[in-house]
C-alpha positions as CSV (number, residue, x, y, z in Angstrom):
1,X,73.6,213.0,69.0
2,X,74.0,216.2,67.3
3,X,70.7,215.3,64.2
4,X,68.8,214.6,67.9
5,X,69.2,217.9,69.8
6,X,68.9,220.0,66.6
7,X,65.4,217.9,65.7
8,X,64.2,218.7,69.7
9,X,64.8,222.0,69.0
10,X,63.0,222.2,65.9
11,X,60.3,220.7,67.0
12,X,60.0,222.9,69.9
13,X,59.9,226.1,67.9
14,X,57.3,224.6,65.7
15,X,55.1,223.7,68.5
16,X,55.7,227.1,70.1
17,X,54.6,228.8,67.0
18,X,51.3,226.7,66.7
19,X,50.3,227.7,70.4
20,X,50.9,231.7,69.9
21,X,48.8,231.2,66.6
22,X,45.9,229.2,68.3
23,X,45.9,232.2,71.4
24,X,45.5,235.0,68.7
25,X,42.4,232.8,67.7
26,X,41.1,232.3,70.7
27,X,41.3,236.0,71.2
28,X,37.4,237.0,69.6
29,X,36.4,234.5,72.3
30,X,34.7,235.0,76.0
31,X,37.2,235.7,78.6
32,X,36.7,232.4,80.0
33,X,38.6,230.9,76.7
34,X,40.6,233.7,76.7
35,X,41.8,232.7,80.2
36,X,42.6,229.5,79.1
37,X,44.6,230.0,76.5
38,X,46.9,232.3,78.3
39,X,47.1,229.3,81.0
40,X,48.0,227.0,78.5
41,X,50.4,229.6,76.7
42,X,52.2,229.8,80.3
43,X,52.7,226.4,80.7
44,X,54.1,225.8,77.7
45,X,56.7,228.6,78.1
46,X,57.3,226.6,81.4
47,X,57.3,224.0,79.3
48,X,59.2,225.3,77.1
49,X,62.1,226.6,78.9
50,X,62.4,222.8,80.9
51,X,63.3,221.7,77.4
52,X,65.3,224.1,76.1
53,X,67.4,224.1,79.3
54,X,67.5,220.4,79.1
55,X,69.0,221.0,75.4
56,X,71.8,223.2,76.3
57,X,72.8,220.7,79.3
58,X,72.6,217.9,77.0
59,X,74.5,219.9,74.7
60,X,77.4,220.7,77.4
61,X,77.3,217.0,78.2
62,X,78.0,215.9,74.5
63,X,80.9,219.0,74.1
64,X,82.3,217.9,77.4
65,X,82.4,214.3,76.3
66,X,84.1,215.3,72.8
67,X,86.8,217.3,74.7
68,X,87.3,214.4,76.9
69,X,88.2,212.1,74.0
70,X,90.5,215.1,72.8
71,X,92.5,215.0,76.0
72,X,92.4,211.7,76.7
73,X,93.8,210.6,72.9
74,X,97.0,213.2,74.1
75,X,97.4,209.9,77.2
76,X,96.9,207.4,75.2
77,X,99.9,208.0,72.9
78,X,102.3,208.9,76.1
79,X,104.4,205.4,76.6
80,X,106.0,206.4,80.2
81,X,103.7,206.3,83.5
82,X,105.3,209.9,84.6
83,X,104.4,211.8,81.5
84,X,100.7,210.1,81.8
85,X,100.3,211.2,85.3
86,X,101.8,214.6,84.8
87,X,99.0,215.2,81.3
88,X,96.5,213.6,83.7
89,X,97.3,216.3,86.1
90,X,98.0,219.3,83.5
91,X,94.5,218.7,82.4
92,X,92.1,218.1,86.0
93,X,94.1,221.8,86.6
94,X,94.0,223.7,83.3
95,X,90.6,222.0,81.9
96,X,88.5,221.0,84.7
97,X,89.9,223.9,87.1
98,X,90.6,221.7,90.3
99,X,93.4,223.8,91.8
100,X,94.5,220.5,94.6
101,X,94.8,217.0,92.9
102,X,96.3,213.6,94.3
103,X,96.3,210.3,91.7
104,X,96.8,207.4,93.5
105,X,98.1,204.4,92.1
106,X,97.7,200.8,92.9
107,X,100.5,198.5,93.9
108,X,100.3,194.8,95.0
109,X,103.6,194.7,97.5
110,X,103.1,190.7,98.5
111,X,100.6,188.0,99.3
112,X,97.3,189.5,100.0
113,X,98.8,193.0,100.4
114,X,97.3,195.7,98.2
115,X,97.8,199.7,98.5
116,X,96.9,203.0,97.4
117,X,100.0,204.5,97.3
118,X,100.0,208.9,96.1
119,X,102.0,208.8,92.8
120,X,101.7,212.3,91.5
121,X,100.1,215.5,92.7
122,X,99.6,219.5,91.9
123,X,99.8,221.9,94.9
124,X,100.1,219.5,97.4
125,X,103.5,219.0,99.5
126,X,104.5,215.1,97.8
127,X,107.2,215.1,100.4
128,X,104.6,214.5,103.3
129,X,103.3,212.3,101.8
130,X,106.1,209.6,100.4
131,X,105.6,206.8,102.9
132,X,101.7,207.2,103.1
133,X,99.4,204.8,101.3
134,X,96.0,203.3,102.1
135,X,95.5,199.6,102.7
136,X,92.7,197.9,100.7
137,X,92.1,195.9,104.3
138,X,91.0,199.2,105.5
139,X,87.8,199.5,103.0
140,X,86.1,202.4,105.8
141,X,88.2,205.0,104.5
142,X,87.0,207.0,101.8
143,X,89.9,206.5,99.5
144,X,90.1,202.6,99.1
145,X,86.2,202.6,99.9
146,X,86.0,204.4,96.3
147,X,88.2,202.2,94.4
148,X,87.3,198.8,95.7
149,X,83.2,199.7,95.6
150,X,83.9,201.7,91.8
151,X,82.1,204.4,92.9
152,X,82.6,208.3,93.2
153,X,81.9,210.2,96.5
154,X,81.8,213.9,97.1
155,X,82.9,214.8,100.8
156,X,81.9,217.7,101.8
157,X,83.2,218.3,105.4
158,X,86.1,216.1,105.4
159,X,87.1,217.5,109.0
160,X,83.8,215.5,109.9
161,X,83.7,212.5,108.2
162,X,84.1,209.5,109.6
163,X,85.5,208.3,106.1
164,X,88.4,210.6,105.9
165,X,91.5,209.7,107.6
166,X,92.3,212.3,109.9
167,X,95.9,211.9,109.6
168,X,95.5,212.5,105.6
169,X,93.5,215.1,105.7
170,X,95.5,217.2,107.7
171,X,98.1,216.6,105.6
172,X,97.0,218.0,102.7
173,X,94.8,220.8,104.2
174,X,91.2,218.9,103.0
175,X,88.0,220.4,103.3
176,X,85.5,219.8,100.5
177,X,87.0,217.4,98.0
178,X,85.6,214.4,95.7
179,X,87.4,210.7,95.1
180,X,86.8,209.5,91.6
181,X,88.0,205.3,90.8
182,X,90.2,204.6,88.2
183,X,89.5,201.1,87.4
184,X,89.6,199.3,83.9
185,X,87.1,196.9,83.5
186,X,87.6,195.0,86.8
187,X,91.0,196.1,87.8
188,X,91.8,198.8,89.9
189,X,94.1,201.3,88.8
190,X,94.0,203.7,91.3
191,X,92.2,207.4,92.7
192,X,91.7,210.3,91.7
193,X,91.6,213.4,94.6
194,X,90.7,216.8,92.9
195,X,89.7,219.9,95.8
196,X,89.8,223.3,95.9
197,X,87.6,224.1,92.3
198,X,88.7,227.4,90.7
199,X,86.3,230.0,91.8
200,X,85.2,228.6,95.3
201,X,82.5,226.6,93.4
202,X,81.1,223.5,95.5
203,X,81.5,219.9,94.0
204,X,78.3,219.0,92.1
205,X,76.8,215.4,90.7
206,X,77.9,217.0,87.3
207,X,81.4,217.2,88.1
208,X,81.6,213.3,89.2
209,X,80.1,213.0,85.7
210,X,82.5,214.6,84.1
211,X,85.5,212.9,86.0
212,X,84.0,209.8,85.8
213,X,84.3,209.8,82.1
214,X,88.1,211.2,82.1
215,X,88.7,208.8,84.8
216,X,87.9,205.6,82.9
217,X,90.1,206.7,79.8
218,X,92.8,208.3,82.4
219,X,93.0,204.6,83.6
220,X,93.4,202.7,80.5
221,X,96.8,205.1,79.5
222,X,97.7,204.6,83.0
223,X,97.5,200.7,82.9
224,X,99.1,200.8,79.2
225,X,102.3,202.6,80.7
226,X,102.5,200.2,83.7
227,X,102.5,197.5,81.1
228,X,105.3,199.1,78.6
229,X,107.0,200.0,81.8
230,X,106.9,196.3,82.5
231,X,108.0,195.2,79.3
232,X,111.2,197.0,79.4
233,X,112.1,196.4,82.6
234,X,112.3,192.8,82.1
235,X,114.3,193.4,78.8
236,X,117.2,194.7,81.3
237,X,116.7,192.7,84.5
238,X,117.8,189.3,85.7
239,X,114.7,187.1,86.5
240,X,116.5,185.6,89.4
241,X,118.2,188.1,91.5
242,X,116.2,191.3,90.4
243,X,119.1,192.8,89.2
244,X,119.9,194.6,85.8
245,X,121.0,192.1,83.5
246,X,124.8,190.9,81.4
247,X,123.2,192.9,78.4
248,X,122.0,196.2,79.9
249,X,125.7,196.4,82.3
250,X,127.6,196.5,79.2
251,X,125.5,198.7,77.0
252,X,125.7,201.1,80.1
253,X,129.1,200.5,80.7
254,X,129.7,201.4,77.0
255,X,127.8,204.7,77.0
256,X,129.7,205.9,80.2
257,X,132.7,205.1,79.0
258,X,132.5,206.9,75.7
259,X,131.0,210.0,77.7
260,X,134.2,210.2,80.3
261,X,136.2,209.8,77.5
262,X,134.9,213.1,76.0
263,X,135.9,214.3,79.4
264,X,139.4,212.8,80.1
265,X,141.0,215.5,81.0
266,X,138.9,216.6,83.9
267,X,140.3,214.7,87.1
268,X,137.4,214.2,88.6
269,X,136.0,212.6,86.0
270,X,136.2,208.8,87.1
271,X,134.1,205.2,86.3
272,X,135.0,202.4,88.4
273,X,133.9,198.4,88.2
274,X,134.1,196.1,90.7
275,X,133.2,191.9,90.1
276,X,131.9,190.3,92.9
277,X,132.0,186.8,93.0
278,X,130.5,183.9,95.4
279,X,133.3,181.8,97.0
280,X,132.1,178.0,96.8
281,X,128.5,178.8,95.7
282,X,128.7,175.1,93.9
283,X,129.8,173.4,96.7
284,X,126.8,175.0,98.7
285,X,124.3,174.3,95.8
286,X,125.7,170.4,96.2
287,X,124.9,170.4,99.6
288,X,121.2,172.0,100.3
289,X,120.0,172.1,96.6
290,X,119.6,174.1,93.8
291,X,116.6,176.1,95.5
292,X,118.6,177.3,98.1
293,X,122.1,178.7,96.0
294,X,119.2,181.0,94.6
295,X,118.0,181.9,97.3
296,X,121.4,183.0,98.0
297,X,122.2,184.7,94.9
298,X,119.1,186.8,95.1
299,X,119.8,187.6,98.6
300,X,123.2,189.0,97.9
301,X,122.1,191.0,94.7
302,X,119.4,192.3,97.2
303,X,122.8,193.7,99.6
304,X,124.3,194.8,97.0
305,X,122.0,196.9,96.1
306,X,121.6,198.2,99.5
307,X,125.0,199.2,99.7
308,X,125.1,201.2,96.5
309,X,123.6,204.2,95.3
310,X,121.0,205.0,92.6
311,X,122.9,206.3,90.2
312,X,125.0,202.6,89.9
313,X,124.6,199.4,88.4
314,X,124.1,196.3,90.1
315,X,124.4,193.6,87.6
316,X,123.9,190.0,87.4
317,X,127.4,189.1,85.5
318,X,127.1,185.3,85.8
319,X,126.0,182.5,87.0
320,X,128.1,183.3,90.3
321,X,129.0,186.4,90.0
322,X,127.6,190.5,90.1
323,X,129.1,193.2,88.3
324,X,129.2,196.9,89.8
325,X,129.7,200.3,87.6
326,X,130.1,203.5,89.5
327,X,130.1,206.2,87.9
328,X,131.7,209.2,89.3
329,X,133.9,206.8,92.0
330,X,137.4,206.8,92.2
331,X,139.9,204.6,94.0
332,X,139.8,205.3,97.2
333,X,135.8,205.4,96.9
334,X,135.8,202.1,95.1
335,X,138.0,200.3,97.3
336,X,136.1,201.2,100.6
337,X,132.9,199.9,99.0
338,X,134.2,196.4,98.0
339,X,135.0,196.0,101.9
340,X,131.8,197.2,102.7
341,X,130.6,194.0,100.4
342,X,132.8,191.8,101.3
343,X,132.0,192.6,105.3
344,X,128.3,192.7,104.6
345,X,128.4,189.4,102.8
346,X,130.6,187.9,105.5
347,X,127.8,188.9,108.6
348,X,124.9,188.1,106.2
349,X,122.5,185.3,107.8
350,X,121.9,182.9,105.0
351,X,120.4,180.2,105.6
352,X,122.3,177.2,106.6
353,X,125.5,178.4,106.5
354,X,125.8,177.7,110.2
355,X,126.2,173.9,109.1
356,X,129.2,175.1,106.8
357,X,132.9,174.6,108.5
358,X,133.4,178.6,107.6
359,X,129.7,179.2,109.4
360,X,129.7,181.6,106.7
361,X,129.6,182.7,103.0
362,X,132.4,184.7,101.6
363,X,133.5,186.2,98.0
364,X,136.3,187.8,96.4
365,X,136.4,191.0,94.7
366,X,137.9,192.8,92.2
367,X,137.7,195.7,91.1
368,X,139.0,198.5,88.6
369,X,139.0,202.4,87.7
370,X,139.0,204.1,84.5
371,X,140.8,207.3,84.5
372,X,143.5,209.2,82.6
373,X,146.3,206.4,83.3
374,X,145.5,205.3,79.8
375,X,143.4,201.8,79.9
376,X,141.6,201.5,77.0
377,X,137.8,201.4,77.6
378,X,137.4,198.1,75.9
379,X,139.6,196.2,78.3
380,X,138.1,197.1,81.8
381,X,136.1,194.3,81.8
382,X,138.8,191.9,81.2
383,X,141.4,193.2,83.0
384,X,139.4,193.0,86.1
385,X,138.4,189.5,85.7
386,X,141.3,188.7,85.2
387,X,142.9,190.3,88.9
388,X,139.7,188.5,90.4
389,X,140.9,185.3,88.9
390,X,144.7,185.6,89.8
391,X,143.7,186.7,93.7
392,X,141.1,183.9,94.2
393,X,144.3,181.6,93.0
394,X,146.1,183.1,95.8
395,X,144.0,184.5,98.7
396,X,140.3,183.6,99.4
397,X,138.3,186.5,101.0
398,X,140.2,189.3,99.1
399,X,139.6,192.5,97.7
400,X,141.8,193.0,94.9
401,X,142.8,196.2,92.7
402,X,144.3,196.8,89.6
């Protein structure tokens, strides 16, 4: 590329050179010739100048391109989908000047239901904007319209456009603003939404050039994350019931331990587990089939990890059983969450269970807390199978505490 411009240029001078020596010949000549040489002269500086300014653009093109590949290598390497979107970002502000930018990400959320959901943003209010998304059924708007026709569109009075939903554009305060795909081969990745250009500049051709070209390599780190993202996520979660897995609970269990036992001496300081386990599960697997005692299973991981917070652990701990770490719970917190489960468990609809002579499904629970009363971290886990055991030899249907 570079050999090309530099022989075009070259070349250019040469001819040049040749013209101004053929005028100072011509000059002896009538006026007529004279004339025409001076014409000619003209429109070659015309000429001239065309080329020369096609030269430099060509030459911003091929700088531009090699500082894409510069930025985009910095993607390629990040692993996690929050540091890609946050470098994809840094750069549309810092390099490309775009001081308003929404990436949309695509996300298949059941049969035949696609959206565009807003993932990441700079200088835009994300809070507005956390249960918006596009649907792919709804191709008129400009958003999806870009991603599922792989093409880039300027708007340019979004206030008018029939594209532009309304709703969205208030939101974010659009006027002039450009949508830019982010598709890998034939998959869709997602959006880009960059407004506002640094300096009050209007959105040219050039600049859907230029994004276009990030875009693509933007997409690829964006789809590698998603994958690695993926990956480890099944590493630590049940295929069943959706639910971190034996292996992950325990390593977590381990690591939170050790760090409250750097803290022992602060009371509130507290980890607790509690073991949930289904009452009779075989006995309903007997009766209406394997495919529906996981249907069951999967619906009760499901409550439980509606009733908990983020910051536990839900865990798949057997075939019949869940296993709960909270960190930062005491007793009295603990014990009013296992009622909660076994209450929510109790009123859950599954399916069938009015043919069962209960009419419902129950479990027992036990459950555990690690504080300064001196259990040793290794034997939580026992100790509070072992109360489940002993109860569900006594009482059915009871919460049980050690």
């Amino acid at each position: 590329m570079k050999n090309v411009l530099e022989f075009i240029k070259r070349s250019s001078a040469l001819i040049f050179l040749v013209f101004v020596f053929l005028t100072a010949c011509f000059l002896p000549f009538s006026p007529a010739v004279r004339v025409l040489s001076v014409i000619f002269l003209l429109v070659f500086i015309g000429l001239d100048v065309i080329i020369f300014s096609r030269i430099y653009s060509l030459k911003e093109s091929f700088r531009q391109l090699q500082y894409i590949e510069e930025l985009t290598g910095a993607l390629r390497r990040s692993a996690k989908l929050k540091d890609v979107l946050d470098l994809a970002i840094k750069n549309l502000f810092e390099e490309f000047k775009y001081n308003k930018i929404v990436i949309f990400t695509f996300e298949h959320i059941g049969y035949r239901k696609d959206i565009l959901v807003p993932a990441d943003g700079f200088n835009v209010d994300m809070e507005k904007l956390k249960d918006f998304h596009f649907n792919f059924d709804k191709a008129e708007d400009i958003v999806p319209k870009a991603a599922i026709e792989r093409t880039s569109f300027i708007i340019r009075y979004a206030r008018e456009d029939h594209r532009c939903s309304q709703a969205f554009v208030e939101k974010l305060n659009l006027s002039e603003f450009a949508v830019v795909p982010l598709t890998v081969k034939d998959t869709i990745v997602g959006v880009f939404l960059v407004a506002d250009k640094k300096g009050g500049k209007h959105l040219s051709p050039e600049d859907l050039t230029t994004l276009s070209a990030y875009s693509s390599q933007t997409a690829v780190a964006i789809e590698n994350a998603k994958l690695y993202e993926k990956i480890e996520q099944l590493a630590i979660t049940d295929a069943l019931t959706n639910t971190y897995n034996l292996r992950y609970f325990n390593e977590t269990l381990k690591k939170e331990l050790e760090r409250l036992e750097r803290y022992y001496k602060v009371p509130t300081e507290k980890v607790s587990v509690i073991l949930v386990e289904m009452d009779n599960l075989k006995a309903y697997r007997d009766r209406f089939g394997y495919h529906a005692g996981d249907t069951v299973l999967i619906e009760v991981g499901q409550i439980l990890k509606n009733l908990t917070r983020k910051v536990d652990v839900v865990a798949r701990y057997g075939s019949e059983e869940f296993a709960i770490m909270l960190p930062s719970t005491g007793t009295e917190g603990t014990a009013q969450l296992a009622e909660r489960i076994r209450q929510g468990i109790e009123a859950y609809p599954f399916e069938k269970r009015e043919e069962l002579s209960s009419k419902k499904l129950t479990v027992s629970i036990g459950y555990a807390t690690y504080d300064d009363d001196g259990k040793a971290t290794a034997e939580i886990m026992e100790v509070v199978s072992k109360r489940l055991v002993e109860f569900k030899t006594k009482i059915k249907k009871t919460v049980s505490y050690l």
